[in-house]
mmCIF file as Biopython writes it, N, C-alpha, C and O atoms, coordinates in Angstrom:
data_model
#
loop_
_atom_site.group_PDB
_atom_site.id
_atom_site.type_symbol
_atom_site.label_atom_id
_atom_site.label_alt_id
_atom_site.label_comp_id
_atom_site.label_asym_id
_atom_site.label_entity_id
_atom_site.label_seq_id
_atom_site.pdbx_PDB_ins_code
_atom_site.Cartn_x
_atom_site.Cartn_y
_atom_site.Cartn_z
_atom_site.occupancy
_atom_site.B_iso_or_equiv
_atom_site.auth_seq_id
_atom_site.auth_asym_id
_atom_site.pdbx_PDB_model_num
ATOM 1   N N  . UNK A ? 1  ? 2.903   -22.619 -0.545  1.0 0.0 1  A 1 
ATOM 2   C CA . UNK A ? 1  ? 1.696   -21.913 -0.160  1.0 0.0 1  A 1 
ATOM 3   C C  . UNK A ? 1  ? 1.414   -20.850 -1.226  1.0 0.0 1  A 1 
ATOM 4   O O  . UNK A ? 1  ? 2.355   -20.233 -1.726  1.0 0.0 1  A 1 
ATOM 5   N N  . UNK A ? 2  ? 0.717   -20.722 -1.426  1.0 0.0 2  A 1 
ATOM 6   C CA . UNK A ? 2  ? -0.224  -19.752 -2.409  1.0 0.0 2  A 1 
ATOM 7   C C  . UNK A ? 2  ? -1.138  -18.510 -2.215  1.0 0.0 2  A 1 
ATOM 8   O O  . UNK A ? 2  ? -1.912  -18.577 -1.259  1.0 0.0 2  A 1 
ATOM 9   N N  . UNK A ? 3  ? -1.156  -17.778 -2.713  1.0 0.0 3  A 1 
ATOM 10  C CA . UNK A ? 3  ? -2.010  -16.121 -1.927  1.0 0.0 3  A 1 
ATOM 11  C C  . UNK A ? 3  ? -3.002  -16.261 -1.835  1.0 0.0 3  A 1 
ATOM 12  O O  . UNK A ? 3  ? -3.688  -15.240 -1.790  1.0 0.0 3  A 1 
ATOM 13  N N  . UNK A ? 4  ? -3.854  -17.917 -1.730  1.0 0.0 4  A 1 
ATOM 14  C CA . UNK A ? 4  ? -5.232  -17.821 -1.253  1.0 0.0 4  A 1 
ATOM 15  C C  . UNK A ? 4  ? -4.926  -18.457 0.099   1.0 0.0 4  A 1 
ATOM 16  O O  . UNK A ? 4  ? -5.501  -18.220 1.161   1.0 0.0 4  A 1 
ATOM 17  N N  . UNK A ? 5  ? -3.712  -19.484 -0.169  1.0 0.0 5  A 1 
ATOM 18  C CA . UNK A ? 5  ? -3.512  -20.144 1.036   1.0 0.0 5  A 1 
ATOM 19  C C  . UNK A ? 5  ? -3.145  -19.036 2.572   1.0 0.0 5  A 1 
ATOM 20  O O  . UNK A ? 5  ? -3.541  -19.086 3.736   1.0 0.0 5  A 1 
ATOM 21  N N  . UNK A ? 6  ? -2.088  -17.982 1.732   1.0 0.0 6  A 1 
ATOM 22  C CA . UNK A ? 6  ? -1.357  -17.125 2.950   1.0 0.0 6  A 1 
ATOM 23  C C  . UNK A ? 6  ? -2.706  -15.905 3.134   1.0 0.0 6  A 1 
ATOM 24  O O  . UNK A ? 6  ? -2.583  -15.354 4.228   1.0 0.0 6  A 1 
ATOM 25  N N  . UNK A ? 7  ? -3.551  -15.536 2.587   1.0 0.0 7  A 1 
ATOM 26  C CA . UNK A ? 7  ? -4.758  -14.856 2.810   1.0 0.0 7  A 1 
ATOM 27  C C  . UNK A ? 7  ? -4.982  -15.810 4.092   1.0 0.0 7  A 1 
ATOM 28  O O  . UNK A ? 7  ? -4.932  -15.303 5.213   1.0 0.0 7  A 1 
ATOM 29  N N  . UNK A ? 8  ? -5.240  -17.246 3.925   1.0 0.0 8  A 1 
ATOM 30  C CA . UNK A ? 8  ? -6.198  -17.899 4.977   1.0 0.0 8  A 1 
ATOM 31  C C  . UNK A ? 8  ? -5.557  -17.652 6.300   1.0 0.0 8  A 1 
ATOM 32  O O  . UNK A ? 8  ? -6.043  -17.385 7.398   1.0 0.0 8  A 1 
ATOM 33  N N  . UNK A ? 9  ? -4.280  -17.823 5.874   1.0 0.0 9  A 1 
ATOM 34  C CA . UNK A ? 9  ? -3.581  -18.018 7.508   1.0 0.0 9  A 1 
ATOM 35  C C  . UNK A ? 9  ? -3.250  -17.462 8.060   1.0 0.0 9  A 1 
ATOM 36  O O  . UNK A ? 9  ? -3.086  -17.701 9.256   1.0 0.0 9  A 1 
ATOM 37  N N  . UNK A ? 10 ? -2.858  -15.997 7.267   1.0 0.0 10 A 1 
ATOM 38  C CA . UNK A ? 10 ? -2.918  -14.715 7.948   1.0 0.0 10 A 1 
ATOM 39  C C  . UNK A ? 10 ? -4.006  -14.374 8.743   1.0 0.0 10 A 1 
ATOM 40  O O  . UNK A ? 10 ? -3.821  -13.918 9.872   1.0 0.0 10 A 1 
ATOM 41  N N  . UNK A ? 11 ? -5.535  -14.605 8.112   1.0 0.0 11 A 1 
ATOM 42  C CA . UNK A ? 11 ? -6.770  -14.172 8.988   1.0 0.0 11 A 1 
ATOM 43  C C  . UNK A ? 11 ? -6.739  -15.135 9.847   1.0 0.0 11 A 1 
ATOM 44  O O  . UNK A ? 11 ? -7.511  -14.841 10.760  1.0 0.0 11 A 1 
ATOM 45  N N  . UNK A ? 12 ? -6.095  -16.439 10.081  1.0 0.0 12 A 1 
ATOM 46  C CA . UNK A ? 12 ? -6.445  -17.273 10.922  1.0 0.0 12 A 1 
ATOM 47  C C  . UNK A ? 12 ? -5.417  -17.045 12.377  1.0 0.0 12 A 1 
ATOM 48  O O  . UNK A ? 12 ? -5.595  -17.581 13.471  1.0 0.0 12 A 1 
ATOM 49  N N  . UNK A ? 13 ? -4.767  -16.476 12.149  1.0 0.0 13 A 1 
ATOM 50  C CA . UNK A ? 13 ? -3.568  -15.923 13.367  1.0 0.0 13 A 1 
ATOM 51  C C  . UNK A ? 13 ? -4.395  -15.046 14.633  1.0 0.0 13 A 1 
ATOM 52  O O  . UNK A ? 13 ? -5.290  -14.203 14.694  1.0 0.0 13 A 1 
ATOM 53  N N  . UNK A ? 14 ? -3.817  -15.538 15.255  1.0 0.0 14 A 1 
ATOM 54  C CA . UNK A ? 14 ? -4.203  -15.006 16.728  1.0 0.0 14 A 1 
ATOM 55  C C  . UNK A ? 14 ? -3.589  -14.033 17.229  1.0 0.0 14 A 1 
ATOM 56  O O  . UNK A ? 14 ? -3.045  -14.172 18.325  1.0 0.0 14 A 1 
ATOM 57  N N  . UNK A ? 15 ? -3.535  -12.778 16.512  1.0 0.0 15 A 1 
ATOM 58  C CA . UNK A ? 15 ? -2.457  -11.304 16.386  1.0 0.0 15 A 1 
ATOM 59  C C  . UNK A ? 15 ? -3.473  -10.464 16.234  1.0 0.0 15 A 1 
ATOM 60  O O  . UNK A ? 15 ? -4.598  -10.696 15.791  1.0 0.0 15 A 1 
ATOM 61  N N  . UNK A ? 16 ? -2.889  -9.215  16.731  1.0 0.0 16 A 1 
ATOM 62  C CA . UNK A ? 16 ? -3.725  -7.907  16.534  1.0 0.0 16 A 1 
ATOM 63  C C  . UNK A ? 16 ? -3.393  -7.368  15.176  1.0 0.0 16 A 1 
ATOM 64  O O  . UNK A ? 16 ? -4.293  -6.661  14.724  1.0 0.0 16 A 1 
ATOM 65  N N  . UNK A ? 17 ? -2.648  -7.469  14.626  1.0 0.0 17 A 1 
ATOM 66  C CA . UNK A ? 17 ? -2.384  -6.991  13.504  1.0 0.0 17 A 1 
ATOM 67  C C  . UNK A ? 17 ? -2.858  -8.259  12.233  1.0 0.0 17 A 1 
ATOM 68  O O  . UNK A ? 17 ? -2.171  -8.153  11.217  1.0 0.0 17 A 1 
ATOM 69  N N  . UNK A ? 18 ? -3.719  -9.184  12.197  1.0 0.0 18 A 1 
ATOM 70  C CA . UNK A ? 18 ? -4.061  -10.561 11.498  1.0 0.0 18 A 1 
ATOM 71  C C  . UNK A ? 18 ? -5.122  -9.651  10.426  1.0 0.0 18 A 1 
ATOM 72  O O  . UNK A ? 18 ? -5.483  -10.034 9.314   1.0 0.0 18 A 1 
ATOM 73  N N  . UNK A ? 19 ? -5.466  -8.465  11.038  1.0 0.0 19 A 1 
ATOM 74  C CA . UNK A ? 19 ? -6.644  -7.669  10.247  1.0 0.0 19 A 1 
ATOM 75  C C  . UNK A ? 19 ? -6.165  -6.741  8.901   1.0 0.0 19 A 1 
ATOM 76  O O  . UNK A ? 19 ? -6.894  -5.991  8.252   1.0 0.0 19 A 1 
ATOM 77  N N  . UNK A ? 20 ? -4.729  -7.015  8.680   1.0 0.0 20 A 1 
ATOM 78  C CA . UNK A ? 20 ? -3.955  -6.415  8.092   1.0 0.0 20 A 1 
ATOM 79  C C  . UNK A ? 20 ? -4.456  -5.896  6.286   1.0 0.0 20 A 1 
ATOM 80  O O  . UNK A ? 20 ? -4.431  -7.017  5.777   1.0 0.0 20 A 1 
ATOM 81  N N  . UNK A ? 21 ? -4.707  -5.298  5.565   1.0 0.0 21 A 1 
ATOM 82  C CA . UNK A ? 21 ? -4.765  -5.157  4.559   1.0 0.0 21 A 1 
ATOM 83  C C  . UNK A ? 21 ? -4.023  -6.250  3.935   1.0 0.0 21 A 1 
ATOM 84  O O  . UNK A ? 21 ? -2.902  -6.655  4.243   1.0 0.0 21 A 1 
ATOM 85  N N  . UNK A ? 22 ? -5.136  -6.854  2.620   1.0 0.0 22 A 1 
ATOM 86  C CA . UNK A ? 22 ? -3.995  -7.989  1.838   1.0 0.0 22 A 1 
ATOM 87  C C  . UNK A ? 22 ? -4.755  -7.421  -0.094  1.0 0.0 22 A 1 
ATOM 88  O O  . UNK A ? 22 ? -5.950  -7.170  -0.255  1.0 0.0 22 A 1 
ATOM 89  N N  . UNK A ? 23 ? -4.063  -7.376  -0.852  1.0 0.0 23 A 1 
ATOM 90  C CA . UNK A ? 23 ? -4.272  -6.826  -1.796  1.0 0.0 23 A 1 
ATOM 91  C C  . UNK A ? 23 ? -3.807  -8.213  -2.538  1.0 0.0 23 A 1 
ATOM 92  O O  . UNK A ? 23 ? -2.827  -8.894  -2.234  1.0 0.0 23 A 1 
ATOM 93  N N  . UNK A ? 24 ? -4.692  -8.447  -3.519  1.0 0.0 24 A 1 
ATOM 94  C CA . UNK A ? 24 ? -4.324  -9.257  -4.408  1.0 0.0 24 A 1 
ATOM 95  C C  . UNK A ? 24 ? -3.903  -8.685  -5.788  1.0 0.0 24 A 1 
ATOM 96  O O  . UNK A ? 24 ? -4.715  -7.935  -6.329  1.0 0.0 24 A 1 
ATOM 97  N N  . UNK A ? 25 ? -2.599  -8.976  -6.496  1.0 0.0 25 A 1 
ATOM 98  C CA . UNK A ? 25 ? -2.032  -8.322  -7.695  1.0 0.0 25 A 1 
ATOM 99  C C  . UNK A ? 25 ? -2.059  -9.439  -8.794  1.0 0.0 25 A 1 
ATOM 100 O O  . UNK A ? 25 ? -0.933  -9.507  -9.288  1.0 0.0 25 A 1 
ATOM 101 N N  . UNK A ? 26 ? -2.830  -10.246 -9.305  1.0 0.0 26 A 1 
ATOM 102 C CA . UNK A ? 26 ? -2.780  -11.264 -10.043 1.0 0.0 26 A 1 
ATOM 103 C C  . UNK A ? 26 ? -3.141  -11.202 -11.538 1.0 0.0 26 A 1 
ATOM 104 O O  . UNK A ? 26 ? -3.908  -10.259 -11.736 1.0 0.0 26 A 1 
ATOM 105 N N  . UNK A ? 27 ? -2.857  -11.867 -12.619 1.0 0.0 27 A 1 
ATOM 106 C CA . UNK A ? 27 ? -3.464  -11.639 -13.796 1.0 0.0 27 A 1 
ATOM 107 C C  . UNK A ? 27 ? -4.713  -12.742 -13.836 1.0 0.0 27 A 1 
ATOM 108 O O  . UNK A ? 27 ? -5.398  -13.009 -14.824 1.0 0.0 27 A 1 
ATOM 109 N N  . UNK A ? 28 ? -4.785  -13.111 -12.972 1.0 0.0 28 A 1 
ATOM 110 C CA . UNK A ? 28 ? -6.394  -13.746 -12.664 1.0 0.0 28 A 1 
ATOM 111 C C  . UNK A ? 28 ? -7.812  -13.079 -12.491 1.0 0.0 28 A 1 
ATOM 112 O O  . UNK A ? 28 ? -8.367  -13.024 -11.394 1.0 0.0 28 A 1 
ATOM 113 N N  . UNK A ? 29 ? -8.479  -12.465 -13.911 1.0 0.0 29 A 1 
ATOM 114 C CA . UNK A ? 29 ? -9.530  -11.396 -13.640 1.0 0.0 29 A 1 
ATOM 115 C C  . UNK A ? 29 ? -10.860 -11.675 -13.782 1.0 0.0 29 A 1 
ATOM 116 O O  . UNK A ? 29 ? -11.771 -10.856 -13.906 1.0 0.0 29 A 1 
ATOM 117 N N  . UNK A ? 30 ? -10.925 -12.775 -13.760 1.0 0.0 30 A 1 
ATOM 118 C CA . UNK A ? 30 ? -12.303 -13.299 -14.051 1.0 0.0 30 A 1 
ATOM 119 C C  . UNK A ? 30 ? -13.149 -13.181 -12.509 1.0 0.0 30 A 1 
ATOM 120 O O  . UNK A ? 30 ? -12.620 -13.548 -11.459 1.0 0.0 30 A 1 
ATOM 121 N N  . UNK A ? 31 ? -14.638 -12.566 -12.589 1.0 0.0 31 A 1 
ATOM 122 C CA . UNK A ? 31 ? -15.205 -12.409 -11.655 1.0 0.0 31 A 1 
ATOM 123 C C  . UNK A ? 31 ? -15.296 -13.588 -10.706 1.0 0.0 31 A 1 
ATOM 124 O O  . UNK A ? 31 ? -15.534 -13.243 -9.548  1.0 0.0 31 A 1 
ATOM 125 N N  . UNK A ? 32 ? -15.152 -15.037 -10.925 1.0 0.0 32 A 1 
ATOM 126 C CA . UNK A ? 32 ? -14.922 -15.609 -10.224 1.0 0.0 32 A 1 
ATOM 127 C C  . UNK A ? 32 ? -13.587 -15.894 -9.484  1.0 0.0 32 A 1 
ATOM 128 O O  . UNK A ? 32 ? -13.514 -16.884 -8.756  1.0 0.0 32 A 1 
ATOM 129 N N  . UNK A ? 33 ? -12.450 -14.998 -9.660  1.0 0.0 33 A 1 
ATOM 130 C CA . UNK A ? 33 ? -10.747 -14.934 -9.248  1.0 0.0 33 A 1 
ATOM 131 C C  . UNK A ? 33 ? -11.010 -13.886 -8.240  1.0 0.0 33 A 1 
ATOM 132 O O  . UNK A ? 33 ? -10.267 -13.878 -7.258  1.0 0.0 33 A 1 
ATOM 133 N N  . UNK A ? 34 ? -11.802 -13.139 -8.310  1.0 0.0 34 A 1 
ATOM 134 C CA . UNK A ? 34 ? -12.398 -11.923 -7.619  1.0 0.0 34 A 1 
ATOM 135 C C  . UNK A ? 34 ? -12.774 -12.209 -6.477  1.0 0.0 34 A 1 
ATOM 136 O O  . UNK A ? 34 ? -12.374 -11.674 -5.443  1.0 0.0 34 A 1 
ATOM 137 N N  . UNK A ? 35 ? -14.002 -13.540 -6.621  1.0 0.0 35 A 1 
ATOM 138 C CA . UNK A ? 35 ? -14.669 -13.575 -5.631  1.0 0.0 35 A 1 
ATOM 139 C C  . UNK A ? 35 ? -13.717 -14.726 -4.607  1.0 0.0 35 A 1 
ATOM 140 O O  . UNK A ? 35 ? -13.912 -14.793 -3.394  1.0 0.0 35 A 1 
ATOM 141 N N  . UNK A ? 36 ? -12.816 -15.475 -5.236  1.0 0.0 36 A 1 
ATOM 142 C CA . UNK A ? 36 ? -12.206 -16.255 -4.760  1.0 0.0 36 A 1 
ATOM 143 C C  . UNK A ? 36 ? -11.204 -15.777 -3.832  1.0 0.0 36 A 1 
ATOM 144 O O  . UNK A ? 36 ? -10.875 -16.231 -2.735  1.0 0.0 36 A 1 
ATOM 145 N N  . UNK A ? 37 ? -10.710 -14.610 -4.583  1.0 0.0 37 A 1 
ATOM 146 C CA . UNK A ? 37 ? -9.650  -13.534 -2.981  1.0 0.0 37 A 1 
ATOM 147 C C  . UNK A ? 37 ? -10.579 -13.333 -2.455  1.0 0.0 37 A 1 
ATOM 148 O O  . UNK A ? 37 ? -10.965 -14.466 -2.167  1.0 0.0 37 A 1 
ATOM 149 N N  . UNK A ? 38 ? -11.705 -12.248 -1.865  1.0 0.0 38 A 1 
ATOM 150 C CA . UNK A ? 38 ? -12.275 -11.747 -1.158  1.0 0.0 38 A 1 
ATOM 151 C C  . UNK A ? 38 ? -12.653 -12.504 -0.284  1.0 0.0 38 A 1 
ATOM 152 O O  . UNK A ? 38 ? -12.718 -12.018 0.845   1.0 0.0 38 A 1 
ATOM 153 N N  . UNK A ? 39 ? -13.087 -14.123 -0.486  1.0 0.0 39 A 1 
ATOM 154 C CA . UNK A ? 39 ? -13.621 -14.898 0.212   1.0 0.0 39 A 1 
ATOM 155 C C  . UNK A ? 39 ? -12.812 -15.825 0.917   1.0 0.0 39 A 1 
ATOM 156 O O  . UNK A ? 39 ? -13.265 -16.710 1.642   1.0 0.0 39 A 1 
ATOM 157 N N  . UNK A ? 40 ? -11.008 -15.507 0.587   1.0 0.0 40 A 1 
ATOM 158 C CA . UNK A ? 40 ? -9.934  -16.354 1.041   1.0 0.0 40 A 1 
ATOM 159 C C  . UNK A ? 40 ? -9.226  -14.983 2.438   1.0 0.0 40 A 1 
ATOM 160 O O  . UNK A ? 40 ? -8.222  -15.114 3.137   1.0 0.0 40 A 1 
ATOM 161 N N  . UNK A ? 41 ? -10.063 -13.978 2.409   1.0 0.0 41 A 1 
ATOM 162 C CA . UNK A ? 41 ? -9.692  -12.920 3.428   1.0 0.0 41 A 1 
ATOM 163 C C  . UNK A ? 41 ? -9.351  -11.923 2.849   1.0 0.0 41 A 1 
ATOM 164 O O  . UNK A ? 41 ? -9.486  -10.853 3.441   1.0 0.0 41 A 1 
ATOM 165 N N  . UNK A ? 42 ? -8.866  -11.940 1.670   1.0 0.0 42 A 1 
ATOM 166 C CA . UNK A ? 42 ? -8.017  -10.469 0.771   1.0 0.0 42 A 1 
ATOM 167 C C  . UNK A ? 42 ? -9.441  -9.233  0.876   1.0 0.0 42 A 1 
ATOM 168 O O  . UNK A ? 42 ? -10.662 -9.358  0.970   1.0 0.0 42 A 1 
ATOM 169 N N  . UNK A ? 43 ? -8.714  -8.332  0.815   1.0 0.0 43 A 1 
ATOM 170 C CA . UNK A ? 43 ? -9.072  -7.216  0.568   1.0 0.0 43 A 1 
ATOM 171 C C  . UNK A ? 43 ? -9.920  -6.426  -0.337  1.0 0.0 43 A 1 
ATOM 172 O O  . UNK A ? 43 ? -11.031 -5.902  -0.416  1.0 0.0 43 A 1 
ATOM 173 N N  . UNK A ? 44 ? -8.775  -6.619  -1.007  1.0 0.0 44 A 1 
ATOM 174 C CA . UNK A ? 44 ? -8.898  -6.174  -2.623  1.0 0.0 44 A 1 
ATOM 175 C C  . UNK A ? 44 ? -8.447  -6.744  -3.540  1.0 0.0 44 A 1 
ATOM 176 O O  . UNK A ? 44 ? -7.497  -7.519  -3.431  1.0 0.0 44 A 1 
ATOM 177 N N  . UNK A ? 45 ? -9.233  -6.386  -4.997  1.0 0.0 45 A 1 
ATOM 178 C CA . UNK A ? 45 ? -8.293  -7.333  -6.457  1.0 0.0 45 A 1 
ATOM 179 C C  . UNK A ? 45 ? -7.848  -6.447  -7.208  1.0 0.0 45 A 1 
ATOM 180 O O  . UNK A ? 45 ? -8.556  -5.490  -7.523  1.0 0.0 45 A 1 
ATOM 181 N N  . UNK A ? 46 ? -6.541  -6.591  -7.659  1.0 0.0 46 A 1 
ATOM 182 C CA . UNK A ? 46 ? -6.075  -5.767  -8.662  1.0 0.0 46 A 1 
ATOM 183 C C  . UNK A ? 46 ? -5.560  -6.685  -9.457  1.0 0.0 46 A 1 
ATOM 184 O O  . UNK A ? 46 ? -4.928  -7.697  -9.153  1.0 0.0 46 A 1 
ATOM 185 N N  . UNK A ? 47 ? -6.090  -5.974  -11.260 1.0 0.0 47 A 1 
ATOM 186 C CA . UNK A ? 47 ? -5.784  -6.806  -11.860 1.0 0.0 47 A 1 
ATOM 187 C C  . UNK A ? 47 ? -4.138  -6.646  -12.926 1.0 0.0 47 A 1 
ATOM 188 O O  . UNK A ? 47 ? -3.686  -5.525  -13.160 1.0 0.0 47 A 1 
ATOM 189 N N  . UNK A ? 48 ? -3.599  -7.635  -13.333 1.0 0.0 48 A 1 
ATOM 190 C CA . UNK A ? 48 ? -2.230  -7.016  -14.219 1.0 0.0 48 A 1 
ATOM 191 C C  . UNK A ? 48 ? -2.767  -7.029  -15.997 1.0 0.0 48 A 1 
ATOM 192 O O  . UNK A ? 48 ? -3.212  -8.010  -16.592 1.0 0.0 48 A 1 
ATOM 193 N N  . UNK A ? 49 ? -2.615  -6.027  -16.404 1.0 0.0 49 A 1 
ATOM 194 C CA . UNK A ? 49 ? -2.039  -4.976  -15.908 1.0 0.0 49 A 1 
ATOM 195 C C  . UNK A ? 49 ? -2.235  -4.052  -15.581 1.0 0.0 49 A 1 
ATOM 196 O O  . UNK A ? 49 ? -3.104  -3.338  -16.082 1.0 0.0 49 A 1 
ATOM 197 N N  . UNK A ? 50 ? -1.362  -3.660  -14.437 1.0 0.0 50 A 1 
ATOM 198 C CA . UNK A ? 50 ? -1.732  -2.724  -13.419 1.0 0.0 50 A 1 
ATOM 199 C C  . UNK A ? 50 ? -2.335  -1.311  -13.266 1.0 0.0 50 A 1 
ATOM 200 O O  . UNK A ? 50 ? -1.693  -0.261  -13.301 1.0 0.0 50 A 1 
ATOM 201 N N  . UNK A ? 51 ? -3.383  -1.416  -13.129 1.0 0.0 51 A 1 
ATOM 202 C CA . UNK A ? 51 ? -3.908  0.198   -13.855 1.0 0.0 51 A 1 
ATOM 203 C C  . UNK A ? 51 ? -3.371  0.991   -11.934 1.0 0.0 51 A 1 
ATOM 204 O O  . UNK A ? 51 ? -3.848  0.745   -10.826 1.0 0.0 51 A 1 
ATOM 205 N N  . UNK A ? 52 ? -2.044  2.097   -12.427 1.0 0.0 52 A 1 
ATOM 206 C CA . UNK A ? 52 ? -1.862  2.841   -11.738 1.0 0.0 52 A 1 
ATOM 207 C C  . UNK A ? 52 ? -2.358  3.742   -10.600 1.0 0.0 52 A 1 
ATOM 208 O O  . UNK A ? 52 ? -1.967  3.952   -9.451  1.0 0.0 52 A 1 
ATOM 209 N N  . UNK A ? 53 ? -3.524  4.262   -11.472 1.0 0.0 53 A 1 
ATOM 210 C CA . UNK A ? 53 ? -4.241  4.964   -10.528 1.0 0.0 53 A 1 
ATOM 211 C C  . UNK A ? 53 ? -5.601  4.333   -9.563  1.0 0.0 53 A 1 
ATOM 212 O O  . UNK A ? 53 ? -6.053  4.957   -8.603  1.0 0.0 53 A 1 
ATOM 213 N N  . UNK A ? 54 ? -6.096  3.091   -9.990  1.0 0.0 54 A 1 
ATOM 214 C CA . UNK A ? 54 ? -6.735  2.037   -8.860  1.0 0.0 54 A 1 
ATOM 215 C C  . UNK A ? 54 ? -6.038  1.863   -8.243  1.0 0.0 54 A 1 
ATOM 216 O O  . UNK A ? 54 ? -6.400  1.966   -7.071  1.0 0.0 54 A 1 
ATOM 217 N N  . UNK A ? 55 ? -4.613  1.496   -8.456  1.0 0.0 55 A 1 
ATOM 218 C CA . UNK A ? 55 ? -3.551  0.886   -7.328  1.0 0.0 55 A 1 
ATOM 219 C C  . UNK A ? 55 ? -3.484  2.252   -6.319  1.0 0.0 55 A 1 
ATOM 220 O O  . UNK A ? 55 ? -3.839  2.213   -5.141  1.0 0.0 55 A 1 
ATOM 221 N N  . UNK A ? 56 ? -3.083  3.184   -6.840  1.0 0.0 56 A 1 
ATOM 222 C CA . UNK A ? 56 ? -2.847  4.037   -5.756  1.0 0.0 56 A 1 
ATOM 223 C C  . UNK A ? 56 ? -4.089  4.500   -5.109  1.0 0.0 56 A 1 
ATOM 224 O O  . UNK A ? 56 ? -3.957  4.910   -3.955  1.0 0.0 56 A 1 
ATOM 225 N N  . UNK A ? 57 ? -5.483  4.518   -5.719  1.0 0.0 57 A 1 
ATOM 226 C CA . UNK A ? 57 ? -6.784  4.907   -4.628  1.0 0.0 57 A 1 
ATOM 227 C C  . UNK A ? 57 ? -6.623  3.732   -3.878  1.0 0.0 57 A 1 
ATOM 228 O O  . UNK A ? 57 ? -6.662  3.976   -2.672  1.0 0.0 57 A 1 
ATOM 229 N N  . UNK A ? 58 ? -6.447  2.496   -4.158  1.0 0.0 58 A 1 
ATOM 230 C CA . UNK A ? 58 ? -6.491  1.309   -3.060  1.0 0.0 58 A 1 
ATOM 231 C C  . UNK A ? 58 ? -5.738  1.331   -1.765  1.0 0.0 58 A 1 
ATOM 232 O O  . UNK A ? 58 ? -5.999  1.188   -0.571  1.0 0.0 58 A 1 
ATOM 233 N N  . UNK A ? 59 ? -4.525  1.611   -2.635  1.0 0.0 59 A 1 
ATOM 234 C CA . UNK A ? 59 ? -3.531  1.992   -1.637  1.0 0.0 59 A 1 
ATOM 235 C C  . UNK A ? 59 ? -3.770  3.061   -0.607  1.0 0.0 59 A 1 
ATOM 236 O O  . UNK A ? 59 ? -3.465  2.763   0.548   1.0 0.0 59 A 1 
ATOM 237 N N  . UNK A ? 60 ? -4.274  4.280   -0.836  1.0 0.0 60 A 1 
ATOM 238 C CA . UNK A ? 60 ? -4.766  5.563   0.028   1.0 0.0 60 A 1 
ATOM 239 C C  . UNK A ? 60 ? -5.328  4.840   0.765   1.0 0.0 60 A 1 
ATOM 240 O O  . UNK A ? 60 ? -4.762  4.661   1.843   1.0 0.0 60 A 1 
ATOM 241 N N  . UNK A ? 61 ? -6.784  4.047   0.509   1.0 0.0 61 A 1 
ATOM 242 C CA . UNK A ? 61 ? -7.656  3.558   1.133   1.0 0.0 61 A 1 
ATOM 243 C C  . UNK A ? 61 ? -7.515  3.335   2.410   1.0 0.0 61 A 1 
ATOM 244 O O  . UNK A ? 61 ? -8.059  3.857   3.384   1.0 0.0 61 A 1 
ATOM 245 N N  . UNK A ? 62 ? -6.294  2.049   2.261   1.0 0.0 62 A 1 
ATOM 246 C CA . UNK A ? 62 ? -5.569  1.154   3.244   1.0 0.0 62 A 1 
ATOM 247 C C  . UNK A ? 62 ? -4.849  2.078   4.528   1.0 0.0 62 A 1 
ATOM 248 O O  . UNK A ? 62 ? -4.819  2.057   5.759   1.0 0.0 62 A 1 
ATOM 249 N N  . UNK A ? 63 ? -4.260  2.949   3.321   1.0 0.0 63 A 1 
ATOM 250 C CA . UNK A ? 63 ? -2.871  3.492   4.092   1.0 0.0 63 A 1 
ATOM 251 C C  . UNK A ? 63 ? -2.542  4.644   4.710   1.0 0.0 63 A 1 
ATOM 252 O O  . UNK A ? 63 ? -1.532  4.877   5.374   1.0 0.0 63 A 1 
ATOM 253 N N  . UNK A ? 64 ? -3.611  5.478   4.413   1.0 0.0 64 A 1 
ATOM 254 C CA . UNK A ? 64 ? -3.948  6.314   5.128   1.0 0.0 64 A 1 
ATOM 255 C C  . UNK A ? 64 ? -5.033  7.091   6.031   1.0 0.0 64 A 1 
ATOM 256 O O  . UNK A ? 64 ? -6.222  6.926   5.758   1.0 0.0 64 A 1 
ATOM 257 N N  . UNK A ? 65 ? -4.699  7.853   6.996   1.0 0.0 65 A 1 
ATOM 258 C CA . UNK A ? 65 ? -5.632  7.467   8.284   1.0 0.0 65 A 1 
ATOM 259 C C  . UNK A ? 65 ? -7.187  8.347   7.510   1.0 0.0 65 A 1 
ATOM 260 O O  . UNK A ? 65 ? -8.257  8.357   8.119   1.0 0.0 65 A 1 
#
């Protein structure tokens, strides 16, 4: 399974928690890799390499109330 596949099946679960934040970390940056998480359930795209400080506003985003 693959992180477009486990995106799908995570949103497809019948759980309260299925709404979960999913962050994609891939060196796949082409606007169409973009649109391909977002539309497989992910969240967000981050691309490698990892620019630090997107990761951590993303992260706030998610993770705190």
């Amino acid at each position: 399974m693959n992180g477009y596949e486990a995106a799908k099946a995570i949103r497809a679960l019948d759980r309260p928690d299925a709404d979960l934040p999913i962050i994609a970390m891939t060196a796949d940056a082409f606007s169409d890799d973009i649109q391909r998480c977002l539309a497989c359930g992910m969240n967000e795209h981050v691309a490698k390499p990892i620019d630090m400080d997107r990761l951590t506003q993303i992260l706030k985003k998610y993770l705190l109330p």
